[in-house]
C-alpha positions in Angstrom: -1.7 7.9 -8.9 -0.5 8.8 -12.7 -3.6 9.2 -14.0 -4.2 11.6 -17.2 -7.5 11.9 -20.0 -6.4 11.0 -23.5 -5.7 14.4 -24.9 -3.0 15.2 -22.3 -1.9 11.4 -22.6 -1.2 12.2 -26.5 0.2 15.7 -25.6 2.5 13.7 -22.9 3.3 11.5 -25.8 4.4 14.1 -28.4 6.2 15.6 -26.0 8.3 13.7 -24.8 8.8 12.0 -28.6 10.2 15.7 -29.7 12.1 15.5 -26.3 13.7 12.0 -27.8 14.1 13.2 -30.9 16.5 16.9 -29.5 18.4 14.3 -27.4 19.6 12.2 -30.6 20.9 15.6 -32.1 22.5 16.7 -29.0 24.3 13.1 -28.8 25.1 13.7 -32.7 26.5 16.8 -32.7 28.7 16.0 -29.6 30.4 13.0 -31.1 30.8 15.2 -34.4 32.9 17.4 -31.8 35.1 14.7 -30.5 35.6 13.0 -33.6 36.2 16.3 -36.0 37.9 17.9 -33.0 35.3 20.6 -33.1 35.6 23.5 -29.9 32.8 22.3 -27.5 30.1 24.1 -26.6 30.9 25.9 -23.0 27.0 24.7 -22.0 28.1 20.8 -22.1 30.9 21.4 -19.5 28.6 23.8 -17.5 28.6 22.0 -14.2 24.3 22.3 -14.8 24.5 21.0 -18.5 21.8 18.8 -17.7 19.4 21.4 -17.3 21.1 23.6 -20.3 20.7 21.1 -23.2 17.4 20.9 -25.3 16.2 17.4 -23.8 16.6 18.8 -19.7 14.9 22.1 -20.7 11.9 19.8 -21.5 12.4 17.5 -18.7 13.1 20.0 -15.5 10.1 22.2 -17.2 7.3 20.7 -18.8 8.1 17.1 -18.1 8.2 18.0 -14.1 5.2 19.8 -14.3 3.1 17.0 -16.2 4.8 14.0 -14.8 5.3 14.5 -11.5 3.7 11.5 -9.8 4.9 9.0 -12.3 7.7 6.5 -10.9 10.3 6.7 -14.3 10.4 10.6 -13.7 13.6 10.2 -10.7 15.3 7.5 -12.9 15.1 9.4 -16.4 16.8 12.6 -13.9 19.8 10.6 -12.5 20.9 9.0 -16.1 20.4 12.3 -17.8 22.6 13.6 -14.9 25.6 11.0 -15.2 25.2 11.0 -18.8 25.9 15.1 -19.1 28.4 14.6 -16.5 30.7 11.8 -18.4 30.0 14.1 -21.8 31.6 16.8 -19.6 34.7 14.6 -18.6 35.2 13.5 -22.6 34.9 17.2 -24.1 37.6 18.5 -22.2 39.7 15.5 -22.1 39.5 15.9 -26.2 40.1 19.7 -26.3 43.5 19.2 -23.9 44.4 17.4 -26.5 44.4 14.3 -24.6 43.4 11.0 -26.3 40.3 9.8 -24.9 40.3 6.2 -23.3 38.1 3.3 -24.5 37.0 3.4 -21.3 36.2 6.1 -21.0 34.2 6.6 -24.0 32.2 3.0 -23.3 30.9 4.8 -20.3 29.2 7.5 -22.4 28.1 5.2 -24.7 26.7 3.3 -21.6 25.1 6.3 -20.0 23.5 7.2 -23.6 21.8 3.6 -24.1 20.3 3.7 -20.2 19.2 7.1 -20.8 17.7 6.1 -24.1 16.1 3.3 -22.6 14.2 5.0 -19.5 13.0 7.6 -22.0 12.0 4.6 -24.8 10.2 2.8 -21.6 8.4 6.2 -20.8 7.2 6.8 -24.3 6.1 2.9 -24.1 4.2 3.6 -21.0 2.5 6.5 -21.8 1.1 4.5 -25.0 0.1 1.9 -23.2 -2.0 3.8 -21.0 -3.4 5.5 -23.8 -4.4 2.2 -24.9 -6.3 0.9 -22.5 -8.1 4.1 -21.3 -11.8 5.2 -22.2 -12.0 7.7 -24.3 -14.8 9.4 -22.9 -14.4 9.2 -18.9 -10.9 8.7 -18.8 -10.9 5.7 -16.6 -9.3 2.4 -17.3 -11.5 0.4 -20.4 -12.3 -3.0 -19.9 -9.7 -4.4 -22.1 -7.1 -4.0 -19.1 -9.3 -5.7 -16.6 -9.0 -8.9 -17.0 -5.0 -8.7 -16.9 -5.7 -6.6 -13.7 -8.0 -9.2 -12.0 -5.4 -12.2 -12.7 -2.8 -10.2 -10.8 -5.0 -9.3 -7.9 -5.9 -13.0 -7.8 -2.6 -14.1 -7.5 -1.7 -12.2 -4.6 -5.0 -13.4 -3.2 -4.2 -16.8 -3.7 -0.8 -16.6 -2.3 -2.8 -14.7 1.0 -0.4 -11.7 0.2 -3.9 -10.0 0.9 -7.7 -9.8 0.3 -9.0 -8.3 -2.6 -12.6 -7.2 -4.0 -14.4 -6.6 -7.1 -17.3 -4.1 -7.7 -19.8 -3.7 -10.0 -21.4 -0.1 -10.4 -24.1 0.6 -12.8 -26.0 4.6 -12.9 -29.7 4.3 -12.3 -32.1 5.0 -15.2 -29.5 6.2 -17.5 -31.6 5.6 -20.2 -34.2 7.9 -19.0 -31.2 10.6 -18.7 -30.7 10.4 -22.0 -34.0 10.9 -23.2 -35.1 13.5 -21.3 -31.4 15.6 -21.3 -30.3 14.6 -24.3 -27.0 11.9 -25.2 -24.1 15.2 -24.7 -25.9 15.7 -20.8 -26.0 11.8 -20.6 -21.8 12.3 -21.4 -21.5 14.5 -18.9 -23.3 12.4 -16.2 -21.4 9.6 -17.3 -17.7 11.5 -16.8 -19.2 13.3 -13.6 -19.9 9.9 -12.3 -16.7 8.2 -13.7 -14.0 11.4 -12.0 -15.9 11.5 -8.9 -14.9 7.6 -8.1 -11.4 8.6 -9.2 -10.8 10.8 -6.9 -12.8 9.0 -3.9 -11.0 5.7 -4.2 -6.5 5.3 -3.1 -4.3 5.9 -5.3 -4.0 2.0 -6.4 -7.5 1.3 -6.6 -8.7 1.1 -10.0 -11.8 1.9 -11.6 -13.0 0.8 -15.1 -15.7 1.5 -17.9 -17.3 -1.7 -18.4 -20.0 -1.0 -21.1 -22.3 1.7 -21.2 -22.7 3.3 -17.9 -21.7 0.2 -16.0 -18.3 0.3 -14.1 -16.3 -2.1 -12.4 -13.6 -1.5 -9.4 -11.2 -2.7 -7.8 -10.0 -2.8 -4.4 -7.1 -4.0 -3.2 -6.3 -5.2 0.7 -9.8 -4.8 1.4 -12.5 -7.7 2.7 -15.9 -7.6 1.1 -17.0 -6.1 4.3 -14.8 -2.9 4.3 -15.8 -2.8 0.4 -19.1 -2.3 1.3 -18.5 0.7 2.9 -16.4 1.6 1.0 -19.1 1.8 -2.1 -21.5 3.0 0.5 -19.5 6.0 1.0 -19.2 6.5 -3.1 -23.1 5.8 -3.1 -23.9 8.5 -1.1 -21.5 11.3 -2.5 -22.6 10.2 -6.1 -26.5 11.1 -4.7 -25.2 14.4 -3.5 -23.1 15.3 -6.4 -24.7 18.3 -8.9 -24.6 17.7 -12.0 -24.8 20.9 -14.2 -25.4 21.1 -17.9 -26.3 24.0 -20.3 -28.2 25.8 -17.2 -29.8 22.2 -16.2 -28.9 20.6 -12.8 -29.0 16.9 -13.4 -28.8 14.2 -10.3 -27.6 10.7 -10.7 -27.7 7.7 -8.1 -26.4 4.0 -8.8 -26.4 0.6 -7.3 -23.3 -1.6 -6.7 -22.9 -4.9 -6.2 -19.7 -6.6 -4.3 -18.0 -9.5 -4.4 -14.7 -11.3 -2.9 -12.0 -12.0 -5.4 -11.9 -15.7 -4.5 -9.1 -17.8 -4.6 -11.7 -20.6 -5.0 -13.2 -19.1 -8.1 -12.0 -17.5 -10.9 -11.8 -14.0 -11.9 -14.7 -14.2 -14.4 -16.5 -16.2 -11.9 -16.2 -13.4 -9.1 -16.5 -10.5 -11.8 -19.7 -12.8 -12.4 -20.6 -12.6 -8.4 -20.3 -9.2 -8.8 -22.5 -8.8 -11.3 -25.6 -11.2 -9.4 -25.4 -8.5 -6.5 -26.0 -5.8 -8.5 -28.3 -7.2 -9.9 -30.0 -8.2 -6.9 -29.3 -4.1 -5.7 -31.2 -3.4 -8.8 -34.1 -5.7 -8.4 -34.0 -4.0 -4.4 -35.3 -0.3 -5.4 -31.4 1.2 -6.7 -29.3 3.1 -4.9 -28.4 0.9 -2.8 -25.5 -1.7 -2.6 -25.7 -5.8 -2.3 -22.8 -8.0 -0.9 -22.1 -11.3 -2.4 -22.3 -14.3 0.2 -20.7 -17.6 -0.9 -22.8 -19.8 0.8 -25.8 -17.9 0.6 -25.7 -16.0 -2.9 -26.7 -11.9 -2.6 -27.4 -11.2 0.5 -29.0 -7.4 1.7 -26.1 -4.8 2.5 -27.1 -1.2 2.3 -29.8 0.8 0.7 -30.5 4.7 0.5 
């Protein structure tokens, strides 16, 4: 799961922005080469030139390290690659004094644009998800979830698979804040919100609805299975110690779970959601309530 806080998101960003910006002169300076019939630089015809210009020195050190997991990383690699390798072919076609095809030369040109592209989509990607994350916890904010719900639907509706949407809110977060302070009630709130994260797969997804109230989703999972699933989070989140300036601060919270229905829609089972937490609420806290179609919130699991 690619999942980064803001400040490496913009660091990610600039990065790879510079790393845009040393390709463009690399590209410049080699066609000044061909076209002034400059002597070449032995590193572009070194059979590892991808890994010896400016923009692969970023990308097979920094841009390994810090993107890793995410799915362009293999693509942006095998165009760099085949790009180099076609530069390769033209510089010492040009220096042997050879004319260079048009063919030739429209597969560089080729290899440049898809390199520039993956790179482009990259840099788009990265924005996006700096976009729609909260700045505070670092999980997804609600102006994503929506778009996310409608695609979980779909597949719901087409019986691809079963999905589910939870509703978590912290217990007496109010009372957190006024006797800790608002910076302890930050750190509960992150505690809380990186703990899910790293509790739930890879492709579940977990969002800061308002305050400290949280939605999540869960994909290929019955309402059944979700429920122990957010049982499971329940009970680590009661466990979990909190520590701030020398203070040890404990947090519970209550969930409430509901089907993604294809017979409603999303706002209508974020809604469902919603009436079982609040019925988990209304139950003590801590404790988790499972939406029943037919019979409205009915009693799951308490702690």
């Amino acid at each position: 799961m690619f999942t980064r806080t803001p400040v490496e998101l913009q660091t990610l960003i600039s990065n790879v922005e510079q790393a845009i910006y040393n390709h463009d002169r690399w590209f410049e300076a080699l066609v000044a080469t061909l076209m002034c019939k400059l002597p070449y630089d032995d590193d572009d015809v070194h059979e590892e030139a991808f890994r010896r210009c400016r923009f692969g020195q970023w990308l097979y050190g920094e841009g390994q390290r810090s993107l890793h997991d995410h799915t362009s990383l293999s693509a942006i690699e095998s165009e760099h690659r085949h790009m180099h390798q076609v530069a390769a072919r033209l510089l010492r076609t040009a220096a042997e004094g050879t004319p260079i095809g048009v063919q030739d030369y429209e597969l560089f040109t080729s290899a440049v644009k898809s390199l520039r592209l993956e790179a482009a989509t990259l840099k788009r990607e990265l924005e996006d998800l700096l976009s729609h994350i909260d700045a505070l916890t670092g999980v997804n904010s609600r102006t994503s979830l929506l778009t996310v719900l409608r695609e979980l639907h779909s597949l719901v509706k087409r019986k691809v698979m079963p999905c589910s949407v939870v509703m978590m809110d912290l217990d007496h977060f109010k009372s957190t804040n006024d006797a800790y302070g608002h910076q302890a009630g930050d750190r509960v709130l992150i505690s809380s919100a990186h703990y899910v994260m790293q509790h739930l797969r890879p492709y579940d997804k977990v969002f800061r609805y308002g305050g400290e109230e949280f939605v999540i989703t869960l994909q290929d999972v019955s309402p059944e299975v979700a429920l122990t699933v957010v049982d499971h989070l329940r009970e680590g989140l009661a466990k979990m110690p909190i520590h701030y300036n020398e203070m040890l601060i404990g947090v519970t919270a209550s969930f409430g779970v509901a089907p993604l229905d294809p017979e409603f829609s999303v706002e209508q089972s974020l809604d469902h959601a919603d009436q079982a937490l609040y019925a988990a609420k209304s139950a003590g806290r801590n404790c988790a309530r499972l939406w029943n179609v037919a019979a409205g919130p009915a009693k799951a699991t308490a702690g």
